[in-house]
N, C-alpha and C positions, 0 to 999 in steps of 0.2 A: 409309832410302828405297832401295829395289831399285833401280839403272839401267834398267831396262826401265819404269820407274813413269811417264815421262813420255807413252807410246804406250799401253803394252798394259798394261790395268788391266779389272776389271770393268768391269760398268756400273750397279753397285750407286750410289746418293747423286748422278747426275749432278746436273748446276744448268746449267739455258741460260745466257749471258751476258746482263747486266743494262746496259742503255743507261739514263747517268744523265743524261735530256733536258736537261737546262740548261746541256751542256755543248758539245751541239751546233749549229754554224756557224748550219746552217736554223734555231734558235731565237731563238741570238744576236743572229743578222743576219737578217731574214724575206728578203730580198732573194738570198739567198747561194746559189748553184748547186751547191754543194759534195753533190758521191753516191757517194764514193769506196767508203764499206762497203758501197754497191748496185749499182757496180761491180765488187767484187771476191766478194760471195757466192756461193759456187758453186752451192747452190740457190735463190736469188732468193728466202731468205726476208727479205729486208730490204726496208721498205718506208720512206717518208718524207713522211709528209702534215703532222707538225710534232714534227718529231724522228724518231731512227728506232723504229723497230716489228720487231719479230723474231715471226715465226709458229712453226710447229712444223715448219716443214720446217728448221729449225735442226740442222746436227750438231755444233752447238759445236769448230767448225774452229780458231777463233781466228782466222783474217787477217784477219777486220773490225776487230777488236784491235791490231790492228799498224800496221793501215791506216790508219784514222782520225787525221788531223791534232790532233783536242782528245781524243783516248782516250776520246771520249763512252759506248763499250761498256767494260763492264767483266765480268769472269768470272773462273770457280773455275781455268780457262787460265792460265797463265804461265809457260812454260817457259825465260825469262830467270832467275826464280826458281829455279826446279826444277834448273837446270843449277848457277844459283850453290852452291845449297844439298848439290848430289853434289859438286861440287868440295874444297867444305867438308868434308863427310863421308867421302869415298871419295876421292880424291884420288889415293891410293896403289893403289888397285885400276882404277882406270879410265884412269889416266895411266902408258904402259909406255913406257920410251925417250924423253919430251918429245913420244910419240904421243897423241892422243889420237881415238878410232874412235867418228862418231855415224850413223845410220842411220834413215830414214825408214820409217813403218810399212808401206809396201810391198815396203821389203828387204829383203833376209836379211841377216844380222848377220856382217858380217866375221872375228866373235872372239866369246870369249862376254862381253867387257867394254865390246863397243861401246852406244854409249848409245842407246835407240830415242828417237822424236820423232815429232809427229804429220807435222809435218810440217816444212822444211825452214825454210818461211817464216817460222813462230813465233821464230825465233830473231831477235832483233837485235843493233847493236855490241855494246851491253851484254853479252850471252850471250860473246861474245868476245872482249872486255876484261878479263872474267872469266878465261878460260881462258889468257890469255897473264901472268893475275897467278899464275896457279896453273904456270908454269912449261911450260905447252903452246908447243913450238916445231913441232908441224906437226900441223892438223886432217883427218881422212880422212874424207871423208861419201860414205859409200854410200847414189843413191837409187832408185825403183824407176824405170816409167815415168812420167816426170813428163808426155808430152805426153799419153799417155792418161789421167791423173787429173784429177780435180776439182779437185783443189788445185794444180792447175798456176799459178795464179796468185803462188803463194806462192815459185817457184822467183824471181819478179821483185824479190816483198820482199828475199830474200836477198841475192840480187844488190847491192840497193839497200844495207841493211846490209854487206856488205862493204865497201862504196867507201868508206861511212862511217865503219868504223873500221879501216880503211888512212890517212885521213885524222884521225885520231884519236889514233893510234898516230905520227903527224909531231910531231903537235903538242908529245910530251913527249919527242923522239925516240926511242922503244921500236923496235926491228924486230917488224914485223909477222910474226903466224904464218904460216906458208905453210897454203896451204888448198887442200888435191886432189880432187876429186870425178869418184866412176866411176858409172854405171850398174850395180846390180846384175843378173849376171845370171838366179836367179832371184827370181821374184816372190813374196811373200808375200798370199796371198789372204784376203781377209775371213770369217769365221766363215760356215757354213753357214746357209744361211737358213733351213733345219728349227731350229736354235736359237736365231738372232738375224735380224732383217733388217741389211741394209746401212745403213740410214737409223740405225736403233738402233746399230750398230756404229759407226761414224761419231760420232753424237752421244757416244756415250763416250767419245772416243776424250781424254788429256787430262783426264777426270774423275773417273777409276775410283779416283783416289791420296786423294780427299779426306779418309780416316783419316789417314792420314799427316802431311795438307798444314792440320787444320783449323787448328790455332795461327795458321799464318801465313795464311788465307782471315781468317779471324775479326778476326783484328789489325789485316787490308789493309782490312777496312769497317771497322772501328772507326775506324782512322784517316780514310779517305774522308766518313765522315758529321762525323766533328769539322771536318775541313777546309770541308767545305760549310757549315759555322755561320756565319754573316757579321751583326753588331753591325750597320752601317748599314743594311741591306735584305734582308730574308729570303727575298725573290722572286730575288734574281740569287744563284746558285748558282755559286762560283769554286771551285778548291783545284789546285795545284800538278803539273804531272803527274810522274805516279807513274814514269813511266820516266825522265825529268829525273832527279828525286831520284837513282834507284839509277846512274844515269851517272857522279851526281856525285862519292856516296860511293865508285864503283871508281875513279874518278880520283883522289879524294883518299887512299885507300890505295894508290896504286899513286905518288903521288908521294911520300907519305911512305918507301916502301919502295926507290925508285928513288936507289941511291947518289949521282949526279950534281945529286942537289937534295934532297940532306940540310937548306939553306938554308931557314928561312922561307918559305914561299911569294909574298912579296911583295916580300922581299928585295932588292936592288938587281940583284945579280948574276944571283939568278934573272928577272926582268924583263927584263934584256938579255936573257939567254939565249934563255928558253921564253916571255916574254911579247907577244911580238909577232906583232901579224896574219898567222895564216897566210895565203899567195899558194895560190888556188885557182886551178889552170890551166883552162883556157878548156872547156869540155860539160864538167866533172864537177859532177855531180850530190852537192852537200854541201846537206846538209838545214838547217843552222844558218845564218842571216845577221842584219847588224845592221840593228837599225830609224832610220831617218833620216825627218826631219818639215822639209820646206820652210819654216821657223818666217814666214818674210816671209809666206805665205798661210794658215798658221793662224790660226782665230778661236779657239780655246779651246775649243771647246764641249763635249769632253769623251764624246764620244759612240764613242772608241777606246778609253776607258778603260773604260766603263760595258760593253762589249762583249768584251771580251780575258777569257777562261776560263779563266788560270792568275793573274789578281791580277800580272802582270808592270807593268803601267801600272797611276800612282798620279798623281794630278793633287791641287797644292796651291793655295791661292789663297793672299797675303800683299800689302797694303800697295798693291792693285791691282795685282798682277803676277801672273801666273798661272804654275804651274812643273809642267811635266811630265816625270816619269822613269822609268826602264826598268829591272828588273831583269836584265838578260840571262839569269843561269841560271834564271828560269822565264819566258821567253820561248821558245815551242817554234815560231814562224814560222807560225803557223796561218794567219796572213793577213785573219783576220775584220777586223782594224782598218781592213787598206789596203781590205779591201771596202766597210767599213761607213764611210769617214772622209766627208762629205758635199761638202770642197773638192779631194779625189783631191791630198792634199797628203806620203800616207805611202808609205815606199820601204823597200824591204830590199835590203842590197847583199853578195856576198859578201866578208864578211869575218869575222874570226871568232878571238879570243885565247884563252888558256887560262885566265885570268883571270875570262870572260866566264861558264864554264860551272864553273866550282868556288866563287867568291866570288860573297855575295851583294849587293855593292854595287849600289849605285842609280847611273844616271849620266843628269844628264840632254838631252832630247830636244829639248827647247821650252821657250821661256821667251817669256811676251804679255802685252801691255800694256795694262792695262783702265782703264775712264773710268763714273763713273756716268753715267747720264743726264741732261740737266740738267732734264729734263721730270718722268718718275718715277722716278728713281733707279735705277733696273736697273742692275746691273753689267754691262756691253760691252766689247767689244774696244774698242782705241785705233782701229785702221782703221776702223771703223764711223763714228767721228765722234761730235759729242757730245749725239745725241739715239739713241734705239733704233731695229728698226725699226718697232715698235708704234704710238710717239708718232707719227711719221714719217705712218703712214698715218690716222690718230686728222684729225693735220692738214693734210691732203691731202681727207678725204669731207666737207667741206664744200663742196668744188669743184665737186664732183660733186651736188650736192641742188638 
């Protein structure tokens, strides 16, 4: 894969991004307000009457990708990927000094090994988690005018990835890369429009590598539709997100490889050590928090579980007790649950282990006390009492005749 593969490519085999609707909040939850990928398109081709809709005014940006709380879009985009995968490969050519030079496609290129990008935004911690396993001890990102671009939105994502894995990079105590960013001063302009429009340029931009990239395009659906297979109900569409997963495995390579926790990873010493609740100070913006369930106001019903798009909540019933539990590493905070919970009894607080995001223990949330009915049987909560409330009104419209 050339360095420049992730910008400037043809625009031969492009592919719009593919919104997989059963993954989206407004589906989920029909109640849910949630427009973040209709707030961040830079040309309002996203629309949302039940699920999102992408038109052709699509340049296959990617921020809607990034954006997106349940990763509902997905696309031939991934420059989380594309970095990992030069890192792998090139390593030695694009990393000079514990330097390593990336540049947006309106820059000029610092070097000739700086790595181009659509854009700044596509990148998340992951993308940097990366580079600091691969020995990068200072990022230089050259970009053009971000306040004149379209994609100015995506200078925020960054931003927001940053704090994220500065806060990431505590958690196993790593020192964080330093990250400097200048203004190029000049600007790289888009192809002439006797050859391509702007709109066509754009759309390519990020898709032109697809010879390259199909192995892993091809593998990334294969896995995505196997994931979407679900034995109990074939209409509710879950699977894992895909950015979770690759967080995970850098984290679990980077503690395997991390001298100071040679240990086990559950190890006693390491527990002391790195397992405990990072302390988030007060306005930072950490995207991971733990789910808490007021269990004294919980009736069970189940309707967080039925709702939540990564399969993270699993609800058991046993012996009239009802038991709900939380995967944390595929809980990605989307919030659909606290929207859709009917008694406003779910919270998320900052707090946040390392335990939480590399192991896939279950721990659980809830635990409710059920009674059949004495009338028809229905399984109820204990606080209900020991009729439902079906019977309840069954014998109450006599009252009323």
């Amino acid at each position: 894969m050339q360095i420049d593969a992730l910008a400037y490519a043809s625009h031969e085999n492009r592919a719009a991004p593919t919104p997989i609707t059963d993954l989206c909040k407004r589906v989920r939850f029909r109640q849910s307000e949630c427009q973040v990928c209709v707030d961040i398109c830079p040309t309002n081709a996203i629309s949302l009457p039940f699920g999102p809709e992408l038109s052709d005014a699509c340049i296959n940006c990617g921020l809607c990708q990034i954006a997106c709380p349940t990763e509902t879009i997905e696309g031939i985009h991934n420059t989380d990927q594309m970095m990992l995968d030069l890192l792998g490969d090139q390593a030695d050519t694009i990393i000079n000094g514990h330097k390593l030079h990336v540049h947006c496609y309106q820059a000029e290129a610092d070097n000739a090994y700086s790595v181009a990008v659509n854009c700044l935004g596509n990148m998340t911690e992951n993308a940097l988690l990366a580079m600091a396993g691969s020995n990068v001890k200072t990022l230089m990102l050259t970009t053009g005018n971000c306040s004149g671009c379209r994609l100015c939105p995506g200078m925020e994502l960054f931003k927001h990835a940053v704090t994220t894995y500065a806060n990431l990079s505590n958690m196993i105590a790593q020192s964080a890369i330093t990250i400097a960013i200048r203004e190029s001063e000049k600007q790289n302009a888009p192809p002439s429009s006797s050859t391509v429009s702007r709109r066509e340029f754009f759309r390519s931009l990020g898709t032109g590598m697809a010879k390259q990239v199909a192995k892993v395009v091809v593998n990334k659906e294969q896995q995505i539709r196997a994931l979407l297979q679900t034995d109990d109900d074939a209409t509710v569409q879950k699977r894992p997100s895909p950015r979770r997963q690759m967080l995970k495995a850098l984290f679990t390579e980077l503690l395997l490889v991390e001298p100071l926790l040679a240990e086990p990873l559950l190890a006693k010493p390491l527990a002391e050590q790195r397992n405990d609740p990072v302390e988030i100070p007060a306005g930072v913006d950490f995207p991971w928090k733990k789910m808490h369930v007021d269990v004294a106001h919980c009736v069970g019903c189940g309707v967080c579980v039925n709702v939540c798009p990564t399969g993270a909540l699993v609800k058991e019933v046993h012996d009239l007790e009802l038991m709900r539990t939380i995967n944390h590493s595929l809980c990605t905070n989307c919030d659909v649950c606290a929207e859709a919970c009917p008694q406003d009894v779910i919270r998320f607080e900052q707090a946040y282990s390392l335990s939480d995001i590399v192991t896939d223990t279950e721990e659980e949330v809830a635990r409710v006390a059920l009674n059949a009915c004495v009338i028809c049987g229905e399984i109820i909560p204990a606080s209900e009492g020991a009729v439902c409330t079906t019977c309840q009104k069954r014998q109450m419209l006599p009252l009323f005749m």
